[in-house]
C-alpha positions in Angstrom: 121.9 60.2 94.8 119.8 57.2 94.8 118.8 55.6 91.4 114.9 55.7 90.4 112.9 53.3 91.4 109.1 51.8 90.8 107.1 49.2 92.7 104.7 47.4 90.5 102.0 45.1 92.6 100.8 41.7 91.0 98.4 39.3 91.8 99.4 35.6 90.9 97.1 34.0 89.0 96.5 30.2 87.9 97.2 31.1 84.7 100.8 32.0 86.2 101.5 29.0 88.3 102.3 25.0 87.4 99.8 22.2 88.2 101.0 22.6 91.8 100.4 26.4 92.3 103.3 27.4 92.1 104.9 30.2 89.8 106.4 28.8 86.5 110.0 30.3 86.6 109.9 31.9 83.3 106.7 33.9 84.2 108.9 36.2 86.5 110.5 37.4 83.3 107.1 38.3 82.2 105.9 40.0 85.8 109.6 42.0 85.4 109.1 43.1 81.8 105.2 44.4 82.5 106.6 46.4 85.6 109.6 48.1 83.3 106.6 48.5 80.9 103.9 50.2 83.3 106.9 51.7 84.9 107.8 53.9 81.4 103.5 54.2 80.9 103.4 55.9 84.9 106.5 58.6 83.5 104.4 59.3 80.2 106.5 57.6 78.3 104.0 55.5 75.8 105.7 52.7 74.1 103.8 52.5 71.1 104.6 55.7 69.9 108.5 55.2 69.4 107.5 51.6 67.8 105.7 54.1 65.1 109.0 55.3 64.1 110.9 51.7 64.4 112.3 52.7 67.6 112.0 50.1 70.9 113.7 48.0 73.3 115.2 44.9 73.4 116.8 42.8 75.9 120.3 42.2 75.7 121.1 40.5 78.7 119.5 38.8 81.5 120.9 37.2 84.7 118.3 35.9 86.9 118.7 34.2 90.9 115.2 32.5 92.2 115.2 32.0 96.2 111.7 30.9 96.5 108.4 30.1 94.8 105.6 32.4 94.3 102.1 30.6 95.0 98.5 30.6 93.5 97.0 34.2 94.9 100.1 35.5 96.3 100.5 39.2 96.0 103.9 40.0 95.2 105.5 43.0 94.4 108.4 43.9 91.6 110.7 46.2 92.8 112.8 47.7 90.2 115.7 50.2 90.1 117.8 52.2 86.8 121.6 50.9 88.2 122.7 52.6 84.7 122.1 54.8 81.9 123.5 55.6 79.0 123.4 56.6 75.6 122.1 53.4 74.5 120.8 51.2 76.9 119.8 50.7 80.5 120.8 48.3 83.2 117.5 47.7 85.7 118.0 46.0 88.8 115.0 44.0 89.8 113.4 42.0 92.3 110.4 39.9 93.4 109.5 39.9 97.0 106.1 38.4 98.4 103.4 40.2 100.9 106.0 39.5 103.8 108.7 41.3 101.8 110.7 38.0 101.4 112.9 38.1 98.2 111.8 35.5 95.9 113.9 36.2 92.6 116.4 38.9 91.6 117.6 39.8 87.9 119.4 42.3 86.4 118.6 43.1 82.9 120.5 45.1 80.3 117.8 46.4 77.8 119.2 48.3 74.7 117.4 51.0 72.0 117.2 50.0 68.8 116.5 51.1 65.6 114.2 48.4 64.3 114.1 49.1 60.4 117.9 49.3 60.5 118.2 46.6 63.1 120.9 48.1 64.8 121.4 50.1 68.6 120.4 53.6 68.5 120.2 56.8 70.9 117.6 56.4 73.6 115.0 59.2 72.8 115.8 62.4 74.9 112.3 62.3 76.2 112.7 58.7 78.2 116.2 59.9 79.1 114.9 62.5 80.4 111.9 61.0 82.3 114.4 58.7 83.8 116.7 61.8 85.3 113.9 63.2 86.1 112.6 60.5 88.9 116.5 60.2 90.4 
């Protein structure tokens, strides 16, 4: 069985990049946590809902590998895959490749549920458990 996965497109912008034009390391963090994000949106799965009842994600872990530089008005893609899922949290693997499909930076990030007004780990909702299954 092969684990879910999403492509999420992005345009680099200035606003994105260094004096020189090219992509400020941290802002792949960013690119990787909007395509998780639009990722969960494209399985129905609206974010702001479970933050009404306390409930979101946080990152736990992050280990990151950068290979090359993203430039001014590249298009680059983030390609991102569930390696694990349990109970509590997930494990994404996650890449950056440009329009030539050259790998530019790799992570894998360990994201767990929480239960914000007890600050403490809690059950991923069955619905995203579920919407996650699903796309496997």
């Amino acid at each position: 069985m092969t684990p879910p996965s999403y492509k999420f497109p992005i345009r680099v912008y200035y606003e994105d990049t260094d004096a020189g034009g090219i992509v400020y390391y941290a802002n792949y963090l960013k690119f990787f946590e909007r395509a998780r994000t639009e990722w969960l949106r494209e399985l129905g799965i609206d974010q702001s809902k479970f933050l009404e009842q306390s409930v979101g994600f946080v990152v736990r872990r992050v280990e990151m590998e950068n290979f090359a530089s993203a430039r001014l008005d590249d298009l680059i893609t983030v390609n991102s895959q569930v390696i694990q899922l349990k109970k509590a949290s997930i494990i994404f693997h996650q890449s950056i490749t440009d329009q030539n499909f050259k790998e530019l930076c790799r992570v894998e990030v360990k994201v767990a549920c929480v239960n914000f007004e007890k600050n403490k780990p809690c059950a991923i909702p069955e619905f995203i458990l579920g919407a996650l299954k699903s796309v496997s």
